[in-house]
PASEBA-1860 file (N, C-alpha, C; in nm, 3 decimals):
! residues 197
1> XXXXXXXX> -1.490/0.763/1.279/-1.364/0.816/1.228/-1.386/0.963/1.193 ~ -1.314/1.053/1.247/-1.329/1.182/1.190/-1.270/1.198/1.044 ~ -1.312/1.333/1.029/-1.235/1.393/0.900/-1.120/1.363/0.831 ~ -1.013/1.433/0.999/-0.886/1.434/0.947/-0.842/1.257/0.969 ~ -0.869/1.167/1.037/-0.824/1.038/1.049/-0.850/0.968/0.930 ~ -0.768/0.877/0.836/-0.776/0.860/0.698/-0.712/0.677/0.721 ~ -0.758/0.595/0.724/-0.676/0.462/0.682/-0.684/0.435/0.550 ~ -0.719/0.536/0.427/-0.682/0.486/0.301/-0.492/0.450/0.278
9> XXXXXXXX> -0.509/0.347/0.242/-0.358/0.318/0.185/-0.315/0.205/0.305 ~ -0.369/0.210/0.388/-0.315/0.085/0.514/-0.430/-0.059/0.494 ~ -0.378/-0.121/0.406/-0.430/-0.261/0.362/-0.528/-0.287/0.484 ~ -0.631/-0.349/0.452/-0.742/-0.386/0.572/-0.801/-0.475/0.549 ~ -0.734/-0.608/0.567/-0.808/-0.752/0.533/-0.920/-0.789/0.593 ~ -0.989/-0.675/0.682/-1.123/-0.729/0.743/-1.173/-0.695/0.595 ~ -1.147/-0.522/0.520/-1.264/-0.509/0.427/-1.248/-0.634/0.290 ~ -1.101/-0.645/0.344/-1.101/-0.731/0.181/-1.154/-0.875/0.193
17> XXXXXXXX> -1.208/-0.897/0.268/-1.312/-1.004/0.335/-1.451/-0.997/0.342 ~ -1.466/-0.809/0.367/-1.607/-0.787/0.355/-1.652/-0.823/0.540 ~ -1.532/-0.852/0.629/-1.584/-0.844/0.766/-1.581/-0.720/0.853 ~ -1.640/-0.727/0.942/-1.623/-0.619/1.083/-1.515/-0.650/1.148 ~ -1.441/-0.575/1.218/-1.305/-0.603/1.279/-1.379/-0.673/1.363 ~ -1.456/-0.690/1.458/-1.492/-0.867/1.566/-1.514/-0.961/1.488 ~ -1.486/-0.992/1.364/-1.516/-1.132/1.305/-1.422/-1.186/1.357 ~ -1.490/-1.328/1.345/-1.398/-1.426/1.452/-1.328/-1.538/1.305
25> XXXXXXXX> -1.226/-1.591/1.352/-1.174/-1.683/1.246/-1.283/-1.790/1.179 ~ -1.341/-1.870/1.241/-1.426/-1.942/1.198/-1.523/-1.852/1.063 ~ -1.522/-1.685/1.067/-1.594/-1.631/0.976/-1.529/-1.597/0.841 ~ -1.407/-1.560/0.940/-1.296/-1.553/0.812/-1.299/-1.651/0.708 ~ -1.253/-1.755/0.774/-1.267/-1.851/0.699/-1.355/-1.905/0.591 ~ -1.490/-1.907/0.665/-1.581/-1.943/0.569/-1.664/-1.804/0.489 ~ -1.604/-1.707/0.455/-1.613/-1.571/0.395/-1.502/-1.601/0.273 ~ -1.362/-1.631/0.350/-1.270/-1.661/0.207/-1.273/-1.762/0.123
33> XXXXXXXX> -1.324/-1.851/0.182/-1.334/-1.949/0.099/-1.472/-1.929/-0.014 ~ -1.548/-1.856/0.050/-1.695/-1.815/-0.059/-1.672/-1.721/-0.166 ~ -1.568/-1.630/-0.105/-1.480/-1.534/-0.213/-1.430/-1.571/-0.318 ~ -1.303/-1.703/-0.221/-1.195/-1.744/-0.347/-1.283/-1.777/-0.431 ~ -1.374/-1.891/-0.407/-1.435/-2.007/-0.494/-1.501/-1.909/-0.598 ~ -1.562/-1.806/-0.596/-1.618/-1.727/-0.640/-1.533/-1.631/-0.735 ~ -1.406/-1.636/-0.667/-1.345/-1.586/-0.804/-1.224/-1.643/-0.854 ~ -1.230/-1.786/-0.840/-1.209/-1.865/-0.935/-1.261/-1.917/-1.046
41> XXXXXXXX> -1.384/-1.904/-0.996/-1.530/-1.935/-1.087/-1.500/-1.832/-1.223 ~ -1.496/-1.689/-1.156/-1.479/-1.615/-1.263/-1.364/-1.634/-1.361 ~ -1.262/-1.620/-1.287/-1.151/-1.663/-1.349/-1.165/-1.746/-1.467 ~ -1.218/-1.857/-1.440/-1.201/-1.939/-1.545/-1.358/-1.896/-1.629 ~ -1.397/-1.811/-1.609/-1.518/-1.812/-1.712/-1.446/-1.685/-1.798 ~ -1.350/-1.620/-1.827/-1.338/-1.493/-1.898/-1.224/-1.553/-1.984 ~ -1.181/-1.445/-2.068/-1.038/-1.479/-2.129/-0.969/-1.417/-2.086 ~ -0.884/-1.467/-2.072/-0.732/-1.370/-1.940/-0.649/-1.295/-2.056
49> XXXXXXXX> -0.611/-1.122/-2.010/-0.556/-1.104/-2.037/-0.472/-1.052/-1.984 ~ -0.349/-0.993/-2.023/-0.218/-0.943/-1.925/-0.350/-0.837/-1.807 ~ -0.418/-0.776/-1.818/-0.467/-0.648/-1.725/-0.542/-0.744/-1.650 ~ -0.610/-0.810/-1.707/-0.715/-0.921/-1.612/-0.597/-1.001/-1.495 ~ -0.499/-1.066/-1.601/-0.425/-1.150/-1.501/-0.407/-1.089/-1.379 ~ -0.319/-0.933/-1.403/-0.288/-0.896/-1.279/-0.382/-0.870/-1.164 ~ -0.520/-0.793/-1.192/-0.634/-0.811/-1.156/-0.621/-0.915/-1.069 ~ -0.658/-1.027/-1.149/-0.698/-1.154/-1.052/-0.585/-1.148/-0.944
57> XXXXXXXX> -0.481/-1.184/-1.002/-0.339/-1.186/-0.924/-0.343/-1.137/-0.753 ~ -0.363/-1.017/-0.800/-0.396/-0.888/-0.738/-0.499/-0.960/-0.613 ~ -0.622/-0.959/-0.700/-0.778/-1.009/-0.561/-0.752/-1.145/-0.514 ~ -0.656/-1.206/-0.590/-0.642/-1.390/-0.510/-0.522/-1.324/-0.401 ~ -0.425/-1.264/-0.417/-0.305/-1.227/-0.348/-0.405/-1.196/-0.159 ~ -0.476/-1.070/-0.227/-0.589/-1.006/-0.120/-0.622/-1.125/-0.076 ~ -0.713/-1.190/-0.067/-0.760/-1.265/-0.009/-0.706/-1.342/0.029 ~ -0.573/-1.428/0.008/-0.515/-1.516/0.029/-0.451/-1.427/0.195
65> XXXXXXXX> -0.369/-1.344/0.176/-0.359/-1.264/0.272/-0.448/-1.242/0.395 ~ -0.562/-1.221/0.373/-0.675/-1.158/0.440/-0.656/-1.254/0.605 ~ -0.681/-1.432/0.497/-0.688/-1.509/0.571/-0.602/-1.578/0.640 ~ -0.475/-1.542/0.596/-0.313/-1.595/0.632/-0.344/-1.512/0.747 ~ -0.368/-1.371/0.752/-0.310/-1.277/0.862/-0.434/-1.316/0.976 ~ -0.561/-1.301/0.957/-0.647/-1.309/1.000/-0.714/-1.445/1.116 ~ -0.654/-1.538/1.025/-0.692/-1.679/1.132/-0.583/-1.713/1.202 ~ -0.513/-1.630/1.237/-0.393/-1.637/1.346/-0.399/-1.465/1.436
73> XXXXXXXX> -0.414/-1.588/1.578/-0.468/-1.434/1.678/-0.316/-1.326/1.700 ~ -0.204/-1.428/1.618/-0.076/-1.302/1.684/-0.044/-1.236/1.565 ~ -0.021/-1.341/1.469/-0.052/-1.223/1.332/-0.128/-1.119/1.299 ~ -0.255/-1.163/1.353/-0.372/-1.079/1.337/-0.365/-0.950/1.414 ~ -0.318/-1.015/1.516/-0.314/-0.881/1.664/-0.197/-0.789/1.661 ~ -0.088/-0.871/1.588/0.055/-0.754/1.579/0.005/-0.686/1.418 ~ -0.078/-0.729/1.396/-0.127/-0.678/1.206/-0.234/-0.535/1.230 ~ -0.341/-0.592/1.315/-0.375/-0.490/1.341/-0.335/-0.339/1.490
81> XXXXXXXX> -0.275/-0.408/1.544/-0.181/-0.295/1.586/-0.112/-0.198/1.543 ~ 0.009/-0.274/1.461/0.064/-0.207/1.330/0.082/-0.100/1.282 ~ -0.121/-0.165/1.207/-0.217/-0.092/1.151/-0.261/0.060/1.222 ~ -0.316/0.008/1.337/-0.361/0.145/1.422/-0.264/0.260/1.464 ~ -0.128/0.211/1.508/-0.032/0.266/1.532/0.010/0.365/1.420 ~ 0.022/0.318/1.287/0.042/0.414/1.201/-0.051/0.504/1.199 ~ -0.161/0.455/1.126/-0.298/0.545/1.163/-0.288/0.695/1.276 ~ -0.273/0.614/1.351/-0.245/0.759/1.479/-0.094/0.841/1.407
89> XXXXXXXX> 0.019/0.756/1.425/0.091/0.820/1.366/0.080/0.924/1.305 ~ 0.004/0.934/1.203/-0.014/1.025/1.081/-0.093/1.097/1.125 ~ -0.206/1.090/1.205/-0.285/1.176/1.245/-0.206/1.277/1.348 ~ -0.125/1.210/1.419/-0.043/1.296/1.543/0.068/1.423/1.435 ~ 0.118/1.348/1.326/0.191/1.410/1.266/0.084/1.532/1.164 ~ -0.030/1.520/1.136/-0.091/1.614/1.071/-0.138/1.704/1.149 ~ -0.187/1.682/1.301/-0.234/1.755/1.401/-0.106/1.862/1.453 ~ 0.031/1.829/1.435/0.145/1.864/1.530/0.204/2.035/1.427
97> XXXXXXXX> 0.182/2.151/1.556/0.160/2.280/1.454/0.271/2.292/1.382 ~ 0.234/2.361/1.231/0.377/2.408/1.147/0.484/2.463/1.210 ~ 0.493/2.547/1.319/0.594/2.618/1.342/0.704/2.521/1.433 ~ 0.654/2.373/1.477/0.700/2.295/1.530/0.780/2.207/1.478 ~ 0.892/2.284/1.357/0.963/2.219/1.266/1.028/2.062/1.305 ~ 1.084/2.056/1.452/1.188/1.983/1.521/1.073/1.855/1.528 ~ 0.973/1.884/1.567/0.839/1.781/1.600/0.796/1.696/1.485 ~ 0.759/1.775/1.384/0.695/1.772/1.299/0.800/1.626/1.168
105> XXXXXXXX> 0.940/1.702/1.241/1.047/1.621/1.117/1.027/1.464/1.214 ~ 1.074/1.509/1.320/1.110/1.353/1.415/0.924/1.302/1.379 ~ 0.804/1.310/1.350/0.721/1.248/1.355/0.699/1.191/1.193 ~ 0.804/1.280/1.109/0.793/1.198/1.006/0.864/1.116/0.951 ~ 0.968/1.163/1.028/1.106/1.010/1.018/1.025/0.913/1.053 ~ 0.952/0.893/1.199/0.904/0.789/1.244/0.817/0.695/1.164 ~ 0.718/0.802/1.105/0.622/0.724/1.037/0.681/0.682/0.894 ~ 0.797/0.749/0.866/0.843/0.682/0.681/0.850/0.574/0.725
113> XXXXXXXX> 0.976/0.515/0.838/1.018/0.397/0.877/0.880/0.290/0.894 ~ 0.782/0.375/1.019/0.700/0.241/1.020/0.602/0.181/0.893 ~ 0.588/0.291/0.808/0.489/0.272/0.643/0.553/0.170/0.591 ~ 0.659/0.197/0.552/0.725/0.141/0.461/0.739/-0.017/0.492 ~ 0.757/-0.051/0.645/0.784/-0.190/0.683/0.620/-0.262/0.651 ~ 0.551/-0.128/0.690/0.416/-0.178/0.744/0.390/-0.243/0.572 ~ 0.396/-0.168/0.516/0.341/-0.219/0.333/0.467/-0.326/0.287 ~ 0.592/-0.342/0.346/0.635/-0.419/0.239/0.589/-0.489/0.318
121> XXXXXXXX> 0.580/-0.542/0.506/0.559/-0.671/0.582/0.387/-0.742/0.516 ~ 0.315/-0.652/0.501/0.158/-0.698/0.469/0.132/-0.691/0.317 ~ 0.189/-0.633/0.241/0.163/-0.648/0.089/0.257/-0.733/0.032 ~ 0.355/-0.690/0.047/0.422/-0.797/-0.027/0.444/-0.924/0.038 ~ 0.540/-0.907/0.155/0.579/-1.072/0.200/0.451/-1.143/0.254 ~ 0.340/-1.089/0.308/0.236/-1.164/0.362/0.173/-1.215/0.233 ~ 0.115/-1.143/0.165/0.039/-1.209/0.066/0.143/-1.320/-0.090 ~ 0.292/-1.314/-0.036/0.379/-1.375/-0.110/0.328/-1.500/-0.011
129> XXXXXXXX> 0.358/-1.501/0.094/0.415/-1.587/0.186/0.226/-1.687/0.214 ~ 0.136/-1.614/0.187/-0.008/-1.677/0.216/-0.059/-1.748/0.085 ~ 0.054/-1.742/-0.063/0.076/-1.820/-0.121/0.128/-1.952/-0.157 ~ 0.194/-1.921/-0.030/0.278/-2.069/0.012/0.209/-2.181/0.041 ~ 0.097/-2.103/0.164/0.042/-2.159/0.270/-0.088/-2.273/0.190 ~ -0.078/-2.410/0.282/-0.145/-2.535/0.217/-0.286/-2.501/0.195 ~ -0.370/-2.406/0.267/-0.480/-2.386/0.248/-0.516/-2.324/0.135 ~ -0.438/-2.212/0.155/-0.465/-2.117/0.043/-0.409/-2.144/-0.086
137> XXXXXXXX> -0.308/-2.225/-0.104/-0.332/-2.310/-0.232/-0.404/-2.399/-0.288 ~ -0.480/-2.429/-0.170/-0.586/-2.546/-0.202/-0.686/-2.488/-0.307 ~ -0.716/-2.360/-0.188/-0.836/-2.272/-0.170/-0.818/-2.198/-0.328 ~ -0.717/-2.165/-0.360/-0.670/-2.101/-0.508/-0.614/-2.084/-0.600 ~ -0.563/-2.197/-0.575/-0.490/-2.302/-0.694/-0.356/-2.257/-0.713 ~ -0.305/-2.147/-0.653/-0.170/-2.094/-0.629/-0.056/-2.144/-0.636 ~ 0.029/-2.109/-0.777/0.135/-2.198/-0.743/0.274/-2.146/-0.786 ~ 0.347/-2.170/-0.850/0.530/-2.061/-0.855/0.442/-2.008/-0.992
145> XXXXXXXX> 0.393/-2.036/-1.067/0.394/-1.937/-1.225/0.346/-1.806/-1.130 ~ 0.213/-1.825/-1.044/0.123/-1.753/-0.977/0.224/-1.618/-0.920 ~ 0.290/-1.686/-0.869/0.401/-1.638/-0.752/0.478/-1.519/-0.853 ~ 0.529/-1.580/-0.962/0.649/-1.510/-1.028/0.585/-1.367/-1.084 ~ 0.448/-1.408/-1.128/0.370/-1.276/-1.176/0.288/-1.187/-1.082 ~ 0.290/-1.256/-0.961/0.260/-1.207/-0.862/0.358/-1.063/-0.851 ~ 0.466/-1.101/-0.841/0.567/-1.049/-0.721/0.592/-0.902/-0.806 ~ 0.664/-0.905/-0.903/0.653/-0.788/-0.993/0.536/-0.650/-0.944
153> XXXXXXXX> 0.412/-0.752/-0.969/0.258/-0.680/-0.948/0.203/-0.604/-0.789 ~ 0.273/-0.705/-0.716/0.246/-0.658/-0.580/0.346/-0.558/-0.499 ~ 0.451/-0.512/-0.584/0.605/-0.414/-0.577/0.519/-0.284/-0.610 ~ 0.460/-0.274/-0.759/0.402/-0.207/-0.815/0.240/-0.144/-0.721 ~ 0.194/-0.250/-0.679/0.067/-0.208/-0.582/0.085/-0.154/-0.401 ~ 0.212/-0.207/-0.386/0.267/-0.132/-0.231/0.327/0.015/-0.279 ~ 0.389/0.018/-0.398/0.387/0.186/-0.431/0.271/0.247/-0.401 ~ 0.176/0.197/-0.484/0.092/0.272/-0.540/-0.018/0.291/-0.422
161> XXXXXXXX> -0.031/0.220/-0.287/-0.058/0.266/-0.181/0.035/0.345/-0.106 ~ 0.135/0.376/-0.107/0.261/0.438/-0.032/0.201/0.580/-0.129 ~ 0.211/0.578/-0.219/0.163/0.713/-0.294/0.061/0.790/-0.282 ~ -0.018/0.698/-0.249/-0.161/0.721/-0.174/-0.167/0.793/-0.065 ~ -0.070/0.750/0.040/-0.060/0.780/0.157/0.041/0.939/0.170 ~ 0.109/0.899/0.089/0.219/1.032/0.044/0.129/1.173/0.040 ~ 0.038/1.141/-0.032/-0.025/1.269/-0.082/-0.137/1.314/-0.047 ~ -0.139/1.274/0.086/-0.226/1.374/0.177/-0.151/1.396/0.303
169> XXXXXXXX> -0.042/1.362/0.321/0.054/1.432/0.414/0.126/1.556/0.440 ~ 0.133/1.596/0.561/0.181/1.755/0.549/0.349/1.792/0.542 ~ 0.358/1.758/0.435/0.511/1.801/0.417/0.531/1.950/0.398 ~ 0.654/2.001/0.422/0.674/2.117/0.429/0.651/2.152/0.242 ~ 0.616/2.261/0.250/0.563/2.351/0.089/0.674/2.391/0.077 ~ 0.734/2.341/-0.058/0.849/2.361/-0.128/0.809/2.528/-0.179 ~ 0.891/2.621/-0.145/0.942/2.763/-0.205/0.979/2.738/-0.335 ~ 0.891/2.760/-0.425/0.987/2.754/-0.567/1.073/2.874/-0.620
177> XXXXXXXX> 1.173/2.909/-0.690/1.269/2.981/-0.688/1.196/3.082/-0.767 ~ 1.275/3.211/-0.710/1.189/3.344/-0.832/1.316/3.302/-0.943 ~ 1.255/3.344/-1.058/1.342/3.321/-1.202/1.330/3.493/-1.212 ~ 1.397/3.552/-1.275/1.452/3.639/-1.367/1.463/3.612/-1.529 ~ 1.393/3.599/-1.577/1.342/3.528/-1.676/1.419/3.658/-1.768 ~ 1.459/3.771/-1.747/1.467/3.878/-1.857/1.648/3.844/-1.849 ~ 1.679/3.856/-1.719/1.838/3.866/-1.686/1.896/3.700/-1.729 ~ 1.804/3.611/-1.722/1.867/3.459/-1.802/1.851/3.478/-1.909
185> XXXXXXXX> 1.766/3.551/-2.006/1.798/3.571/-2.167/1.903/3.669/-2.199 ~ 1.926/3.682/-2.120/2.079/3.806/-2.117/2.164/3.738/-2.108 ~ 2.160/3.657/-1.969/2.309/3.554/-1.998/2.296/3.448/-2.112 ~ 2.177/3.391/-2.164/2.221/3.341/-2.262/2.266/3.393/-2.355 ~ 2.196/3.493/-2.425/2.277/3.565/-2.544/2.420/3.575/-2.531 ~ 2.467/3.654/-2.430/2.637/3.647/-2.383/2.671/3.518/-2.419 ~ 2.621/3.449/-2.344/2.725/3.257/-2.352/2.724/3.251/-2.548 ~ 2.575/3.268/-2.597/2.571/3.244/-2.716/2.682/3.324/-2.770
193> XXXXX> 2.654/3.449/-2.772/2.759/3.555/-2.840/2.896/3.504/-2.817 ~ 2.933/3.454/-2.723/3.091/3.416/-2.709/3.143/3.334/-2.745 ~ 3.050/3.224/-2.741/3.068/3.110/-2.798/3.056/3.077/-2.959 ~ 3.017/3.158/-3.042/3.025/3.214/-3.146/3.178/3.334/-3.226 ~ 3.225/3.353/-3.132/3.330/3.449/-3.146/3.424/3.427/-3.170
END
């Protein structure tokens, strides 16, 4: 990966697995399940509090996900496509020169649209929806309380990768306005003075 190519902020259930993108399902599998169990274990060894809950929330959501998307070759394959597609995206749009205003806008319309689907389709509804799923409730005891404090938490964590991603993008540099800082204490005094009169 060079420099400028960046997948921070584009969810990557191989790492949140701890696999190589050729892991095969059979690894997935027996990777998440060594995870969950492992931090269920913890789970119940600490005292939960609101920051912990979400925490956990948070790494059972991940993983539950990882393996929803992962042990299915079309999920997996339209997931990581997606994935790459944006990736380039952003890179095409950081590579594409400033003076190429017309380029530069149409490549970032494109990519708001595909981010935005891309994080709510894989953060939120996947890892909502891999809550559902019979395994992964087995696998993590997942159930509607899980869900309800989930959902709030995982709104809050697709921002906070969207923000991520926000702020290393090349948006045009806002001109901030010259002030006259001497000639606005002039008009205020006037407004004051008159309004006094």
């Amino acid at each position: 990966m060079s420099d400028e190519r960046s997948d921070k902020g584009y969810v990557n259930f191989y790492d949140v697995l701890g696999l190589t993108e050729n892991a095969n399902p059979g690894e997935a599998r027996k990777t998440y399940k060594k995870k969950m169990k492992n931090l269920v274990s913890e789970i119940a060894s600490v005292e939960i509090t609101g920051e912990r809950r979400a925490h956990y929330l948070l790494e059972m959501a991940k993983l539950n996900a990882a393996i929803y998307i992962l042990r299915d070759k079309d999920k997996r394959e339209e997931y990581w496509s997606l994935r790459e597609e944006l990736i380039d995206l952003e890179e095409e749009w950081r590579a594409a020169p400033d003076a190429d205003t017309e380029r530069r806008d149409a490549l970032r319309k494109a990519f708001d649209g595909k981010v935005r689907h891309f994080l709510s389709t894989y953060v939120e509804e996947a890892m909502l929806e891999a809550g559902r799923d019979k395994d992964c409730v087995d696998a993590s005891h997942w159930d509607l309380a899980h869900e309800r404090h989930a959902t709030r938490m995982l709104r809050h964590y697709r921002h906070g990768l969207f923000q991520d991603i926000l702020e290393r993008l090349p948006f045009s540099e806002v001109t901030l306005p010259e002030v006259d800082w001497e000639e606005r204490a002039r008009t205020v005094d006037a407004l004051i003075a008159a309004g006094s009169a």
